[in-house]
BAKOL-54089 format. One line per 2 residues: their letters; for each residue x, y, z of C-alpha. Coordinates in steps of 0.05 Angstrom, whole numbers. Layout:
N
A	X,Y,Z  ...
This chain:
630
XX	-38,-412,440  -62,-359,381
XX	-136,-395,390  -131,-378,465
XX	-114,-303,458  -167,-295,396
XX	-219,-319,453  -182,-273,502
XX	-187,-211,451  -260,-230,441
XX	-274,-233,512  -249,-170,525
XX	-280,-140,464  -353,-167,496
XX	-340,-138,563  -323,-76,543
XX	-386,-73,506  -421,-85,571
XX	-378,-35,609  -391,27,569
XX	-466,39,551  -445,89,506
XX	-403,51,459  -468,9,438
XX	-472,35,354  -523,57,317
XX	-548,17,254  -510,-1,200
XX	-535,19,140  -527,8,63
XX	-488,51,29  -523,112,-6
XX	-522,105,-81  -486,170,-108
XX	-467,202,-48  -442,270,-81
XX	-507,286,-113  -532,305,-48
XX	-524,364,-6  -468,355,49
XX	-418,387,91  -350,353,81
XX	-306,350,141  -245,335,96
XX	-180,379,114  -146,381,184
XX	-160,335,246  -119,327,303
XX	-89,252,304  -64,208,376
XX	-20,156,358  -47,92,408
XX	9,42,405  -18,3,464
XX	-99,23,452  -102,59,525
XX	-160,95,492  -206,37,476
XX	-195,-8,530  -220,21,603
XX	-179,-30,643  -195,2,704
XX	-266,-36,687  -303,23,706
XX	-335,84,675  -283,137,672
XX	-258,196,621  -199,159,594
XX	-220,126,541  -205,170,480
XX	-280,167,440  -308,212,509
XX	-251,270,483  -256,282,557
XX	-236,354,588  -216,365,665
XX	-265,395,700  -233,408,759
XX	-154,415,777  -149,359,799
XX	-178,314,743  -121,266,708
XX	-137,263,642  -80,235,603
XX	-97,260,533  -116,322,503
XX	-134,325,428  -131,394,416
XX	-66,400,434  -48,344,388
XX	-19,349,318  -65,360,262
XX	-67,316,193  -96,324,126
XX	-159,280,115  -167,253,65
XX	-101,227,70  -50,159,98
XX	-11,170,158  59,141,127
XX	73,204,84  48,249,125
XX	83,229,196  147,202,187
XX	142,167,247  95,128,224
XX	122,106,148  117,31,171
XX	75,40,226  11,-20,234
XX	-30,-1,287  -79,51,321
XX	-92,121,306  -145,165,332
XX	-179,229,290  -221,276,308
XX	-264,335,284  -302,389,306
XX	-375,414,271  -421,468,291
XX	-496,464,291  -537,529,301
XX	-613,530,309  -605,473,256
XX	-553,493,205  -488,444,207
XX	-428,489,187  -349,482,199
XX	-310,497,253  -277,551,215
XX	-211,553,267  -199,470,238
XX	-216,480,161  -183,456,106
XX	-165,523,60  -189,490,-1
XX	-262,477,39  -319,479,-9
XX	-393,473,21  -390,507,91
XX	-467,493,112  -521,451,106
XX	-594,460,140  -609,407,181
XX	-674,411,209  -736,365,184
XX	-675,321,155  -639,259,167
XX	-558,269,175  -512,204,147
XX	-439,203,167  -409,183,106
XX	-335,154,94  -306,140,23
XX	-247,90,52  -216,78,123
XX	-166,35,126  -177,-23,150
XX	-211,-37,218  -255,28,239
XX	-303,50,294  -333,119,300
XX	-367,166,354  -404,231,347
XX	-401,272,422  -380,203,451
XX	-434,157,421  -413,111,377
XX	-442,114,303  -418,48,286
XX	-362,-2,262  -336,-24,197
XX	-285,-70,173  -255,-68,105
XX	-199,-16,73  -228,2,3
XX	-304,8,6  -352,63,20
XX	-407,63,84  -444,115,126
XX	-484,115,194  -549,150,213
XX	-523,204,263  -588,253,268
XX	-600,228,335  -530,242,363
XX	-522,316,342  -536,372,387
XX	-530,448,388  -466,479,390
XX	-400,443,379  -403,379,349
XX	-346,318,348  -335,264,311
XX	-280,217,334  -251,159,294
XX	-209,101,313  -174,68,264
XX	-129,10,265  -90,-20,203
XX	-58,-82,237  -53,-144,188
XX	-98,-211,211  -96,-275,178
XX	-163,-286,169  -180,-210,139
XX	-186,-183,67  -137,-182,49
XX	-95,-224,90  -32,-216,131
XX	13,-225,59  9,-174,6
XX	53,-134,-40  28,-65,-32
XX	40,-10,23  -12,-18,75
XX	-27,60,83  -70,68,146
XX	-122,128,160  -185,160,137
XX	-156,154,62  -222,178,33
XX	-278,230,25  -312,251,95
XX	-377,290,93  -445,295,128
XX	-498,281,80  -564,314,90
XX	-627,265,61  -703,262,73
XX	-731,214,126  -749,166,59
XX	-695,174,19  -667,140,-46
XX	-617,92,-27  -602,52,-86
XX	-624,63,-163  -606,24,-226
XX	-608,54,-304  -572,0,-351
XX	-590,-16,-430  -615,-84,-431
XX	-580,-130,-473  -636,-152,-513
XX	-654,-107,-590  -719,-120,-616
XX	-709,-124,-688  -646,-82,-692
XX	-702,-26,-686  -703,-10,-613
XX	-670,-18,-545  -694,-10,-467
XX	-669,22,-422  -688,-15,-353
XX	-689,20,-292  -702,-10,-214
XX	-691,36,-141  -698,28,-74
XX	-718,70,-15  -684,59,58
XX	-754,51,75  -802,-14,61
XX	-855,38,44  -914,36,-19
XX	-938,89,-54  -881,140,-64
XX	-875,169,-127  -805,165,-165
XX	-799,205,-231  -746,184,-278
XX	-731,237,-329  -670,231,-388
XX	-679,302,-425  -631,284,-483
XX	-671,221,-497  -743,251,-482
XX	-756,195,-428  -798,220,-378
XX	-837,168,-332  -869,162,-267
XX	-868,100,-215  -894,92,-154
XX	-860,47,-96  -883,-23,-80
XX	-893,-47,-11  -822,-67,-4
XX	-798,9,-19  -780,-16,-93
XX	-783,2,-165  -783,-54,-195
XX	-749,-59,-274  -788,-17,-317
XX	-771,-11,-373  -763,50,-424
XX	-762,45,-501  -722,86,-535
XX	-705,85,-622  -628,57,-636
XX	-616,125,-675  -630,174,-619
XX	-586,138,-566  -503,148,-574
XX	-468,80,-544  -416,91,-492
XX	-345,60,-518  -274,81,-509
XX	-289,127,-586  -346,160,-560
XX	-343,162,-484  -423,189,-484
XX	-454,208,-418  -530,228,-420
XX	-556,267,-353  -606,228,-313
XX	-653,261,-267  -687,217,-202
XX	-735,257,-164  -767,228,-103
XX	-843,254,-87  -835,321,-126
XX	-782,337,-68  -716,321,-70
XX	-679,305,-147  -620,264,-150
XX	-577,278,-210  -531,231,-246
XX	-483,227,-315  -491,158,-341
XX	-466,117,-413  -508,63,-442
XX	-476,0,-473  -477,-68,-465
XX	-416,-107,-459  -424,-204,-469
XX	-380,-250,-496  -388,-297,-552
XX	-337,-355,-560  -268,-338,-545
XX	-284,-261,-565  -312,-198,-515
XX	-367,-149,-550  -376,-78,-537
XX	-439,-55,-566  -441,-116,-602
XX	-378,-110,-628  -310,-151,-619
XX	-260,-112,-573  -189,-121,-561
XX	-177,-93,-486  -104,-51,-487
XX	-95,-52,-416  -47,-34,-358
XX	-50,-52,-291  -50,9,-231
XX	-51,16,-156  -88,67,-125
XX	-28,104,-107  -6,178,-132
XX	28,193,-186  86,226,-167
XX	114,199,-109  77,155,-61
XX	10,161,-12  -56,143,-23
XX	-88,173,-83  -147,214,-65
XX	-167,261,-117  -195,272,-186
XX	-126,306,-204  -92,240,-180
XX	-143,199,-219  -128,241,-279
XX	-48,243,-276  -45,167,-271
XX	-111,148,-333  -74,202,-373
XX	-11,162,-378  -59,94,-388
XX	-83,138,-454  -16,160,-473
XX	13,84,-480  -51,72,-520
XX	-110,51,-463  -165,33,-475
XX	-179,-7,-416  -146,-17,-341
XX	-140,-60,-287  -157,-21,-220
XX	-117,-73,-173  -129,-105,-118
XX	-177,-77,-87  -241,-27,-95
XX	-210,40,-122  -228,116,-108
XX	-296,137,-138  -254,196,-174
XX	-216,137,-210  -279,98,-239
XX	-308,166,-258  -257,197,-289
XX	-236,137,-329  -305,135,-355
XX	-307,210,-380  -238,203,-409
XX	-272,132,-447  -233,80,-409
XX	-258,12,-395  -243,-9,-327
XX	-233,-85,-284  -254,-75,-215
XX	-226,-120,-160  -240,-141,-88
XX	-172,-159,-49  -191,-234,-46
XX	-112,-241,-55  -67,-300,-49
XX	-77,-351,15  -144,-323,38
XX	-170,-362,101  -219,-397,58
XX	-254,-443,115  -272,-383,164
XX	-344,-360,153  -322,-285,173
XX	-270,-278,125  -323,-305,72
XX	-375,-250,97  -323,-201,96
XX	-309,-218,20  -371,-222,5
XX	-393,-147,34  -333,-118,2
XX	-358,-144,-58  -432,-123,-39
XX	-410,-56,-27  -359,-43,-88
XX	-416,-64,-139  -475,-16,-96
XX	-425,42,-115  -406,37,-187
XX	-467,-8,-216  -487,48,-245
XX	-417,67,-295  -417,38,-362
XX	-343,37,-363  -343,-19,-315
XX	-343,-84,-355  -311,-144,-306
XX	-318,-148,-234  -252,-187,-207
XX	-270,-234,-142  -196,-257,-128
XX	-119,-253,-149  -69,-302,-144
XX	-105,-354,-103  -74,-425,-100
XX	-120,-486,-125  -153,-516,-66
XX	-220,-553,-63  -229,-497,0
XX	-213,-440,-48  -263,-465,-104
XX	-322,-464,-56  -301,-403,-30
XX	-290,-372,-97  -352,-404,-129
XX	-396,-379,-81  -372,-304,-83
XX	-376,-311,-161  -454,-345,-158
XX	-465,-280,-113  -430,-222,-157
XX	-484,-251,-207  -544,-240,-165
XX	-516,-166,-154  -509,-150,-220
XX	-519,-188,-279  -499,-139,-332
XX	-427,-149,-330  -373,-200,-339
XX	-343,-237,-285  -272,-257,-281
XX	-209,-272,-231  -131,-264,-238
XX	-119,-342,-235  -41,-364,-230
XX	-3,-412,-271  33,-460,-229
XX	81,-494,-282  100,-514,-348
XX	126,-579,-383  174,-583,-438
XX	150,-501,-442  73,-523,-455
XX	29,-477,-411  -31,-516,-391
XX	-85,-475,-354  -131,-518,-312
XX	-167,-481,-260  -240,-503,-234
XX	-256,-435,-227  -262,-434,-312
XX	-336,-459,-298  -355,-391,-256
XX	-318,-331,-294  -336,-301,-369
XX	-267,-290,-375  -211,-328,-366
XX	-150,-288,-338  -83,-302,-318
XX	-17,-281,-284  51,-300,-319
XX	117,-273,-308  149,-312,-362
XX	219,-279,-360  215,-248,-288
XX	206,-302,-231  216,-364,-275
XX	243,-385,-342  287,-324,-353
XX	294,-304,-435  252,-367,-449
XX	195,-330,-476  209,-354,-546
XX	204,-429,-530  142,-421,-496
XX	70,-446,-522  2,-441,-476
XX	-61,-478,-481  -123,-453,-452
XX	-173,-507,-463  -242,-465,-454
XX	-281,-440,-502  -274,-364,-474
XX	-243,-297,-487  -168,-294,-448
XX	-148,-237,-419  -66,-240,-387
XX	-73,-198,-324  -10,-191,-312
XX	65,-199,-337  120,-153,-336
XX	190,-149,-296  223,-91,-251
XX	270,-35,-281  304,18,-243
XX	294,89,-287  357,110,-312
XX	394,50,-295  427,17,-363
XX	458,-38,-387  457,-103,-422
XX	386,-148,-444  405,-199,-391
XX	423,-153,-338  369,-148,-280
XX	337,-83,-255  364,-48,-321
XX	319,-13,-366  353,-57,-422
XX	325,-117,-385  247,-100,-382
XX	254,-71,-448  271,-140,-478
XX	226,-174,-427  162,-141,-460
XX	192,-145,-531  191,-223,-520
XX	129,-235,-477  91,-197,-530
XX	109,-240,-584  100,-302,-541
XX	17,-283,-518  5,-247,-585
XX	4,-330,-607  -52,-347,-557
XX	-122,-360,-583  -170,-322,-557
XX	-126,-273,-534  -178,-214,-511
XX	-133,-161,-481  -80,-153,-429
XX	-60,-108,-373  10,-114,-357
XX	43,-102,-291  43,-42,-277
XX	36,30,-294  75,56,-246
XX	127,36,-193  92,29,-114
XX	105,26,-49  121,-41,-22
XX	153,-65,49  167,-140,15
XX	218,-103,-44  277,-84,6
XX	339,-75,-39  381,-23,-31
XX	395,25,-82  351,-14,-133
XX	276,-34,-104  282,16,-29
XX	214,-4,-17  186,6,-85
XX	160,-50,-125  194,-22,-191
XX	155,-60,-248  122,0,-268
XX	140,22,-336  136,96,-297
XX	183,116,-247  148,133,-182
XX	172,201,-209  129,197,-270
XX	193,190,-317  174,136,-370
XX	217,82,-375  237,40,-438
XX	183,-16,-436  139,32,-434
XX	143,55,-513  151,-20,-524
XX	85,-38,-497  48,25,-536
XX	74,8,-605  47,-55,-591
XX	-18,-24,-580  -16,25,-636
XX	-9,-45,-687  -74,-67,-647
């Protein structure tokens, strides 16, 4: 029966396709390398939202051409005309923002919602529709003309399609990652529209799947602007320190870019003022730069680290035109045996786990000022390193934790029973994994990219995982690749990891809630053996506390009671060899519709060691005098 009406939804999908000329998209394309270093006009503020319970405004099933479907924003045009929607007479939301906190009708709501925005262009100049503009609006035009125009998204949760005046710019799947559409062939003079549909309904075989314990906030979550770019533009770049030191004397600098264009022979001038690196390159016939390499002497270049959080300005012009400007660290980051090495030197990663959810209170965290609320507690339990779980973060996180010198674990939501034998679901993995490392490959405070959490041992789930793992390596080989494996048991208290996926990662990590879900005050007794020969990071232990609510060591949801739990977990991993670093769970208590007891949990997952009112519980100075001995 649930095969049948997938083939019915799929048959529908394709003849609506047919039906409606318009709807065919535009191109996909990569997504732009350093989106904010280009001019743009953000459309970020207020757009008028339709709630779609039943999707009247996709599906035409009158099977005809008519004005109801919503993407047309249709207007009578005669008395007479029945048009059964109208959004500007619709309420307005803030974008970036989730539709839970800011419509209390919707607070559990999974399903569709439709945006839109209005744009002016005049004789070639994109500016706002004033009358819909966000007060805080920065950049209020942008000249168009000679140019191409990308519609660019930072996040939209989870299942998106877009139109500009009623032709559709394209479709993406996916709630964490970045992508943008060519629309310079769909704008015209005057008033301009974009219209989104988004829909945050749960499917088995998605990424993540139906089951997962954070709050599924649908919307347009992220950054929206138009980005103005040349007809060639730069669409990718990459400036890492190699790993290799020729006789302790020097070091290289490698650098690689690509154009959206398979072109030869356009110039591309790399320029590094601090380190007196200026070089020019010229374009292959694939559009590429291909790793050249700069030399520069050990004493004039600072390292990046967590001490000395050192960002040198790098300069990428394209054809004596258009320069693309970006802050980045140099520093390597390898293992060796059952140790990491930063710079070449052993590291011990003080960690904490965090969701991308504000500080105080809940919602999707959108901001710098969010980003900077939640890494300034990290620093204040003694940071030096976090887990950005379970999924692709905002770009305001990554780059504020690296100027603040904080080493960060990005993850894809590969989480828990993935549907590991459909190819879609694999594809989908593997371009959320594309598209998280296109982003940040280029921040030296990245140091492990994460392909899965949780994932129970199947032969299905190695190949699945194995593969994605193989790929992230082809992507970018400068980092350390790891996963969140799970511990399914212990005998006579002997922790025995044995996962096949040990062959794949750098790291080996591991989720254990010794004291929480099993084995209650049994920390003491327990031993672990983790029989590879690599560093071992615990990703995650911890228990849930309610602030302010006391009482004995063995009485759950007090303070009293996570207190002791960290007290004895940390003297039970501070025995393991190898142990690299950890990154409990979690900073801070989150939204989640699985944690439904009253007066305790009320839809908060309440393992943070802050209150989802930023008031630090007792764990919490447990866990940073722990770190202050490290």
């Amino acid at each position: 029966m649930i095969d049948g009406m997938k083939q019915i939804r799929q048959l529908i999908l394709a003849v609506a396709g047919m039906l409606f000329p318009a709807m065919a998209a535009a191109e996909t394309l990569p997504v732009i390398q350093n989106v904010n270093a280009y001019e743009s006009l953000s459309l970020n503020g207020e757009w008028n939202y339709i709630v779609d319970v039943q999707e009247e405004g996709y599906y035409d099933y009158r099977m005809k051409p008519t004005p109801w479907g919503f993407f047309r924003n249709a207007k009578p045009q005669k008395p007479e005309d029945l048009i059964e929607y109208d959004f500007d007479k619709s309420p307005t939301m803030q974008i970036p923002g989730d539709w839970n906190t800011q419509d209390e009708r919707l607070f559990f709501y999974e399903g569709t919602v439709w945006f839109k925005k209005s744009f002016l262009m005049d004789n070639g100049k994109l500016t706002m529709d004033n009358s819909n503009a966000s007060a805080n609006y920065q950049s209020s035009i942008i000249h168009y003309q000679f140019n191409k125009v990308l519609l660019y998204f930072g996040a939209v949760n989870y299942d998106c399609r877009v139109w500009v005046n009623g032709q559709e710019a394209g479709h993406h799947v996916g709630g964490f990652t970045p992508f943008n559409f060519d629309v310079t062939e769909m704008l015209k003079e005057g008033e301009n529209t974009v219209i989104v549909k988004v829909d945050n309904k749960r499917h088995a075989e998605d990424v993540p799947t139906q089951i997962f314990d954070w709050w599924n906030y649908g919307g347009i979550t992220r950054d929206v602007k138009l980005v103005k770019v040349t007809p060639v533009y730069l669409e990718d770049y990459n400036v890492q320190l190699s790993r290799k030191e020729e006789g302790g004397k020097r070091k290289e600098i490698c650098f690689s870019a690509k154009l959206n264009k398979a072109e030869a022979g356009h110039q591309v001038t790399v320029s590094i003022p601090e380190l007196k690196i200026k070089q020019q390159l010229i374009t292959d016939a694939e559009g590429k730069v291909q790793s050249s390499k700069f030399k520069v002497q050990s004493k004039n270049l600072s390292l990046w680290s967590p001490e000395n959080p050192k960002l040198y300005q790098v300069n990428i012009t394209l054809d004596n035109e258009t320069t693309i400007a970006d802050e980045i660290g140099f520093r390597t980051i390898e293992t060796r045996d059952k140790q990491i090495l930063l710079n070449g030197q052993p590291i011990f990663l003080k960690g904490i786990s965090i969701h991308d959810e504000k500080a105080n209170g809940g919602g999707r965290a959108n901001s710098t000022e969010d980003a900077h609320q939640l890494l300034t507690w990290a620093k204040e339990l003694g940071c030096n390193f976090v887990r950005l779980a379970h999924y692709p973060h905002n770009e305001y996180m990554v780059r504020e934790a690296e100027r603040m010198g904080i080493l960060v674990w990005s993850e894809i939501p590969v989480y828990w029973t993935i549907a590991w034998t459909n190819p879609a679901t694999f594809a989908n993995a593997k371009q959320q994994l594309t598209d998280m490392i296109s982003r940040d490959h280029n921040r030296a405070n990245i140091i492990i990219w994460s392909i899965a959490n949780e994932t129970p041992h199947s032969a299905e789930r190695d190949d699945f995982l194995g593969r994605l793992a193989q790929y992230a390596r082809t992507q970018d080989s400068t980092r350390l690749i790891s996963m969140a494996m799970e511990v399914t048991g212990a005998s006579n208290y002997v922790n025995r990891l044995n996962d096949n996926m040990n062959k794949y990662v750098d790291v080996v990590s591991f989720n254990q809630y010794v004291g929480w879900y099993r084995d209650v005050n049994d920390a003491p007794k327990m031993t672990w053996e983790i029989p590879y020969n690599k560093p071992v990071i615990i990703s995650e232990f911890g228990g849930g506390a309610k602030y302010g609510y006391h009482g004995q060591k063995n009485q759950r949801w007090t303070e009293e009671f996570q207190e002791n739990l960290y007290r004895e977990n940390i003297a039970m991993i501070d025995k393991i060899d190898g142990l690299s670093g950890t990154t409990p769970w979690i900073l801070k208590d989150f939204r989640s519709p699985r944690r439904v007891l009253p007066g305790i949990q009320d839809f908060y997952n309440r393992k943070g060691l802050v209150s989802d009112k930023g008031e630090k519980k007792k764990a919490f100075f447990v866990l940073k005098e722990w770190y202050e001995g490290k």
